[in-house]
C-alpha positions as CSV (number, residue, x, y, z in Angstrom):
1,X,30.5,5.0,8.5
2,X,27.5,3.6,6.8
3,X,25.4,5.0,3.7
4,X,22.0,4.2,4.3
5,X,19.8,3.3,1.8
6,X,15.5,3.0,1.9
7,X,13.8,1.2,-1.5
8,X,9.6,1.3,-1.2
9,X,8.8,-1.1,-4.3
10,X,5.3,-1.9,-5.2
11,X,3.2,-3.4,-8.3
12,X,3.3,-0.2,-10.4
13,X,6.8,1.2,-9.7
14,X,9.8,1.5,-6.9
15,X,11.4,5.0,-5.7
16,X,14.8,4.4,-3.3
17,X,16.7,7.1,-1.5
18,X,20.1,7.0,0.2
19,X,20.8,9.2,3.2
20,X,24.5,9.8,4.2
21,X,26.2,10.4,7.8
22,X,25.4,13.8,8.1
23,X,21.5,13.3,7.0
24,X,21.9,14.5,3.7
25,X,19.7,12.7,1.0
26,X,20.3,12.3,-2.2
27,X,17.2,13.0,-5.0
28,X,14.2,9.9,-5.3
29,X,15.1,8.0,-7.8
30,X,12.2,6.1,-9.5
31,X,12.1,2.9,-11.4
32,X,9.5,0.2,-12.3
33,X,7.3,-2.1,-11.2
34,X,8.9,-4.2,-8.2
35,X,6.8,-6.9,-7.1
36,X,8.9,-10.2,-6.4
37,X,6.1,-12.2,-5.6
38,X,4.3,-11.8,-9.5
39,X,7.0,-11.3,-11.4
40,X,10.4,-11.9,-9.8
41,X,13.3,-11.2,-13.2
42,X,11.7,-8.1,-13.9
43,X,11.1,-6.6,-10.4
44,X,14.9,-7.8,-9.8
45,X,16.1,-6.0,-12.9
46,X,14.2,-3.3,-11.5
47,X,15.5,-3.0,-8.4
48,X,19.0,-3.3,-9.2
49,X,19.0,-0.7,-11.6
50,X,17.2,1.8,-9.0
51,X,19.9,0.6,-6.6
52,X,22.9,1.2,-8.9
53,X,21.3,5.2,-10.0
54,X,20.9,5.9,-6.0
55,X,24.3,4.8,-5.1
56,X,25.5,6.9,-8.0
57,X,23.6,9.6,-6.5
58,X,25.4,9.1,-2.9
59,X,29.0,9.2,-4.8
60,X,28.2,12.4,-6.5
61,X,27.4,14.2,-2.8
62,X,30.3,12.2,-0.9
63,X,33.2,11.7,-3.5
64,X,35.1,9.4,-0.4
65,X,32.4,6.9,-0.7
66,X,34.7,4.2,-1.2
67,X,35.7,3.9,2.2
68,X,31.9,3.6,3.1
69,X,29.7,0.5,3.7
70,X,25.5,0.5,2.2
71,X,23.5,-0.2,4.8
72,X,20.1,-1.3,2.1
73,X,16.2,-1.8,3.2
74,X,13.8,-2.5,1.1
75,X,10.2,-2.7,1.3
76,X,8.7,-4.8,-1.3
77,X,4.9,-6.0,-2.2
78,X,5.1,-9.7,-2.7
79,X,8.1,-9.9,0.1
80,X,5.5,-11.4,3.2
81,X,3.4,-13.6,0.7
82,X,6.5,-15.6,-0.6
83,X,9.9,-16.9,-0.3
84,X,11.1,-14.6,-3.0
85,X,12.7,-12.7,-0.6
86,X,15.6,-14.8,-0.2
87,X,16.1,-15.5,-3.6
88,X,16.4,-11.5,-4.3
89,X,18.7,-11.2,-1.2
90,X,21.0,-14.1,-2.9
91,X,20.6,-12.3,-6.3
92,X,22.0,-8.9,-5.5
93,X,25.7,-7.7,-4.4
94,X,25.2,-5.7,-1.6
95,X,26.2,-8.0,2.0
96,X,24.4,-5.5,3.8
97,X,21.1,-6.1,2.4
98,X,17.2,-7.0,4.7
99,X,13.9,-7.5,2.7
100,X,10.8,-6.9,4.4
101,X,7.1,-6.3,3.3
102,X,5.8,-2.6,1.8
103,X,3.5,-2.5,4.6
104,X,6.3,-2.5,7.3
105,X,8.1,0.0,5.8
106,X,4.5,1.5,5.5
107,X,4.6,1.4,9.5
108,X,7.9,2.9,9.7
109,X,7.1,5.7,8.0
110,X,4.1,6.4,9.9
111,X,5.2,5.8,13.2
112,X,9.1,5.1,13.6
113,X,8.9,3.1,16.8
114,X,6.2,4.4,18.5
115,X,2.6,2.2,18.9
116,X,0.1,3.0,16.4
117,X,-1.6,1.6,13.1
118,X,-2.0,2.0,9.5
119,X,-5.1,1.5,7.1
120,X,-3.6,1.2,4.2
121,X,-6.4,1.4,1.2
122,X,-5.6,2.5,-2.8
123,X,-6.0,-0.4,-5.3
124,X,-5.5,-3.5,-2.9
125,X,-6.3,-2.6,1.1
126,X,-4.1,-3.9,4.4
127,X,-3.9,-2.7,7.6
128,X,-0.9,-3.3,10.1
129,X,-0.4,-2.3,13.9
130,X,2.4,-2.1,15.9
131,X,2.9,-2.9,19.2
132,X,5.8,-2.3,21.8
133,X,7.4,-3.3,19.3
134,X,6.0,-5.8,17.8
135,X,3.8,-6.0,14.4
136,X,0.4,-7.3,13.6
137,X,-1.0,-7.5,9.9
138,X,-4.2,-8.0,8.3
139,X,-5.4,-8.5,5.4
140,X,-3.3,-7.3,1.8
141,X,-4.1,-10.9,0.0
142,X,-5.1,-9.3,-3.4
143,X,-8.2,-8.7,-5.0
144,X,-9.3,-12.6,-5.3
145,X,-8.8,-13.9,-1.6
146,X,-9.5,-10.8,-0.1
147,X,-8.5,-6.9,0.0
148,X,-12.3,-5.7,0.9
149,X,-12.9,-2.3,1.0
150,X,-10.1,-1.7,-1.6
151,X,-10.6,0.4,-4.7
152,X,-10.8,-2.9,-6.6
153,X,-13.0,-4.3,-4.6
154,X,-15.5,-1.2,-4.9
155,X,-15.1,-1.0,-8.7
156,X,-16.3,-5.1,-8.5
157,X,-18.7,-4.8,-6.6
158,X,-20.1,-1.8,-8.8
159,X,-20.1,-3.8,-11.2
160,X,-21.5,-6.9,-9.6
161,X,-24.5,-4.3,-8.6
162,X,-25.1,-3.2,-11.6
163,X,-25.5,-6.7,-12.9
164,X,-28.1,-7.8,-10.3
165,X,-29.9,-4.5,-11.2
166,X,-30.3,-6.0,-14.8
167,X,-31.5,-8.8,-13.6
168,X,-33.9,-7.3,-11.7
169,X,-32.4,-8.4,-8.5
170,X,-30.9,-5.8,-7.0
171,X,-31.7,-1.7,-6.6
172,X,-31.2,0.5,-9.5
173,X,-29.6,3.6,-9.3
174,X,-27.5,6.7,-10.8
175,X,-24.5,5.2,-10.2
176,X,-25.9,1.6,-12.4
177,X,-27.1,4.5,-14.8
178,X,-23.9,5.8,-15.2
179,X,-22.0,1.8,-15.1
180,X,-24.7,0.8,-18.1
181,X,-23.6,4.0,-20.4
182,X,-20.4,2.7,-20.0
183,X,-20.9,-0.8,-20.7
184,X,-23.5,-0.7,-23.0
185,X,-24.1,-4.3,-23.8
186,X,-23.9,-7.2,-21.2
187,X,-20.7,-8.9,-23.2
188,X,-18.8,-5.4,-22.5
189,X,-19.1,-6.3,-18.3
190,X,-18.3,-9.9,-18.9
191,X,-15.5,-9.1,-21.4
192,X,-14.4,-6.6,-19.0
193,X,-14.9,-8.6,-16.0
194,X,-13.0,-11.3,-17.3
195,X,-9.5,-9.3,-18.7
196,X,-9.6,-6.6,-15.5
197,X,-6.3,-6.7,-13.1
198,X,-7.2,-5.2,-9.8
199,X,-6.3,-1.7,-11.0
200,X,-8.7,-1.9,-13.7
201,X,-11.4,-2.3,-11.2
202,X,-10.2,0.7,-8.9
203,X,-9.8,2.8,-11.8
204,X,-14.0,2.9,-11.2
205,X,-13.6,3.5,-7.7
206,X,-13.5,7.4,-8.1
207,X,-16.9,6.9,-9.8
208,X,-18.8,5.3,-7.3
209,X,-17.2,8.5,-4.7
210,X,-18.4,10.5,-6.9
211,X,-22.1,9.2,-6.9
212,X,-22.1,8.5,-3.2
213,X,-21.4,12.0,-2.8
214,X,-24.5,12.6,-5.0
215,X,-26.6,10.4,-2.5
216,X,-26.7,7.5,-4.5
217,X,-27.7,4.3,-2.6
218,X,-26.2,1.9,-4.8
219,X,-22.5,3.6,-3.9
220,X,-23.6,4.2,-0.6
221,X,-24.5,0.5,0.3
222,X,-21.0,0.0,-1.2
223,X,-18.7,2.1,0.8
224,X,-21.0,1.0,3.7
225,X,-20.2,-2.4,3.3
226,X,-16.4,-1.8,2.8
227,X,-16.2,0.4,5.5
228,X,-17.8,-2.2,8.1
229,X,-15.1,-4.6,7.5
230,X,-12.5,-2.1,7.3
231,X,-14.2,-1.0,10.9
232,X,-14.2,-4.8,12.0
233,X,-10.1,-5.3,10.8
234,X,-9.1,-2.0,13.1
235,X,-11.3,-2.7,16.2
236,X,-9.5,-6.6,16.0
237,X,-6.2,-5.0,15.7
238,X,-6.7,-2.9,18.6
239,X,-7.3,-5.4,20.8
240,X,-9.3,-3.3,23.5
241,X,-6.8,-0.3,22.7
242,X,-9.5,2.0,21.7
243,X,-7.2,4.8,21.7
244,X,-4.5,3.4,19.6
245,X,-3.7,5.8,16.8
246,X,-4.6,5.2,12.9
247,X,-2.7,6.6,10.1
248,X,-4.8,6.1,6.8
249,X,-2.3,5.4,4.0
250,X,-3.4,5.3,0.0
251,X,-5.5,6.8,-2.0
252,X,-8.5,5.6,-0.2
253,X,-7.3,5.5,2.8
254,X,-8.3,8.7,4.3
255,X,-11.8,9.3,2.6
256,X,-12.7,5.8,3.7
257,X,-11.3,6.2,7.0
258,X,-13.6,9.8,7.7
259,X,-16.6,8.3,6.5
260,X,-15.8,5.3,9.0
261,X,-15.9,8.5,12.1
262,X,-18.5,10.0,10.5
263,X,-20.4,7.2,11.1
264,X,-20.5,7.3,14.5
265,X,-16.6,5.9,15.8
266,X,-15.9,9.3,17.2
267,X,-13.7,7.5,19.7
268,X,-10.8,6.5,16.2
269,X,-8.2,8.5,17.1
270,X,-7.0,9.6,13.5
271,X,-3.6,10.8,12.9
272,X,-1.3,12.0,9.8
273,X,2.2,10.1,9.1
274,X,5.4,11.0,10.1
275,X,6.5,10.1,6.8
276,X,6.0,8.1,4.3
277,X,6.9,4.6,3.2
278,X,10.2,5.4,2.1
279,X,10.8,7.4,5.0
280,X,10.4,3.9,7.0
281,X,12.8,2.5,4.9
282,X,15.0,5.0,5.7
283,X,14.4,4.5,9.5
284,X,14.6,1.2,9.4
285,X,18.1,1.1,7.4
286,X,19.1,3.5,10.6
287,X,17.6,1.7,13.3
288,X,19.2,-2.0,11.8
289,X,22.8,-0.5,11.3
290,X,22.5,1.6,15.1
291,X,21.9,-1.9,16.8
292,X,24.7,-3.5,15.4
293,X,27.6,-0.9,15.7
């Protein structure tokens, strides 16, 4: 008998869950940040602290649970951009124990095994199909190489926009009316600019929303442009399967992906998740452990 255990682990925290034989789950449990690729010691302490509470968790709902094997997925940003993955899998105790990236997990969740795709868009953006089986990813390569259409990327280029406006290169606007209350004097943008992690820049996404939904062309030419690639990166991932289904993921993801349909791509077939990206890990732990009874 095998206790199966999901772990979604991303820049800002992890959650795992453990499922037993009868489909019981125990309670989330939540820990910290877990990215291996940034910062490996801490996102392993992490993780093996969130794995030793969930476990716990499992004992407490099936007392025999020493005559039971862990069956452990986990899902972690940083695991497709590096080799870190091996290094965590030689790091922790568990023998039963596959590493794979948030967005497949992501995929899971949305989709079990079926065909389909995700657009997943909060701070960073990345967008992931699956196809009889097999998976296709694009894009997720952080806020300097690439995420467009990301909140990061809109609270940049906000920023960016306002700064041509200054110098009279670019179109004012409410939304550069609002950007100069808030950073008075050029040295605040630059200073700002210069310290900013990626969430620091989507943390003024909500801002430029807000003044696209006032009409503003300055955040409208910015959601525009994000949503054009975001467009481009699902049309290439459907490969002439117009009526592949997309599952918009994040914070973002579904605002950006109705605007995309509003504009005129009726023919996006736009669907909810199953479940969510611990859900996937979940599935994923089941589906690995069924295929090798």
């Amino acid at each position: 008998m095998v206790i199966f255990i999901g772990l979604d682990g991303g820049g800002t925290s992890c959650r795992a869950q453990a499922e037993l034989p009868n489909g019981q789950r125990t309670p989330i449990v939540t820990g910290g940040a877990a990215n291996i690729f940034s910062d490996f010691d801490s996102a392993l302490h992490e993780i093996s602290a969130t794995l030793a509470q969930v476990i716990a968790c499992a004992r407490a709902l099936y007392p025999d649970m020493a005559q039971i094997r862990t069956r452990i997925v986990l899902g972690l940003a940083g695991a497709s951009e590096s080799d870190a993955a091996a290094r965590l899998i030689a790091a922790l105790p568990y023998p039963d124990l596959s590493v794979c990236g948030d967005i497949d997990i992501s995929l899971s969740g949305a989709f079990a095994d079926r065909d389909g795709m995700v657009l997943a868009v909060g701070t960073g953006s990345v967008l992931a199909c699956q196809r009889s089986g097999q998976m296709q990813r694009l894009g997720g390569y952080g806020l300097i190489l690439g995420d467009e259409g990301s909140g990061a990327w809109i609270g940049r280029m906000a920023l960016q926009r306002c700064l041509h406006a200054r110098d009279g290169f670019g179109v004012d606007g409410p939304l550069v009316a609002a950007l100069r209350d808030r950073f008075p004097q050029l040295a605040d943008i630059i200073t700002f600019g210069g310290r900013a992690r990626p969430a620091d820049f989507a943390a003024l996404a909500p801002l430029v929303l807000e003044y696209d939904r006032q009409h503003c062309p300055v955040a409208g030419g910015i959601l525009d442009q994000g949503c054009a690639y975001l467009l481009r990166a699902i049309t290439h991932l459907q490969n002439g399967a117009g009526d592949m289904p997309v599952a918009p993921l994040g914070g973002l993801g579904p605002a950006l992906l109705d605007r995309i349909i509003a504009q005129g791509n009726t023919h996006l077939l736009r669907v909810n998740p199953l479940g969510t990206a611990l859900d996937g890990a979940l599935w994923k732990a089941r589906h690995s452990a069924g295929a090798q009874e």
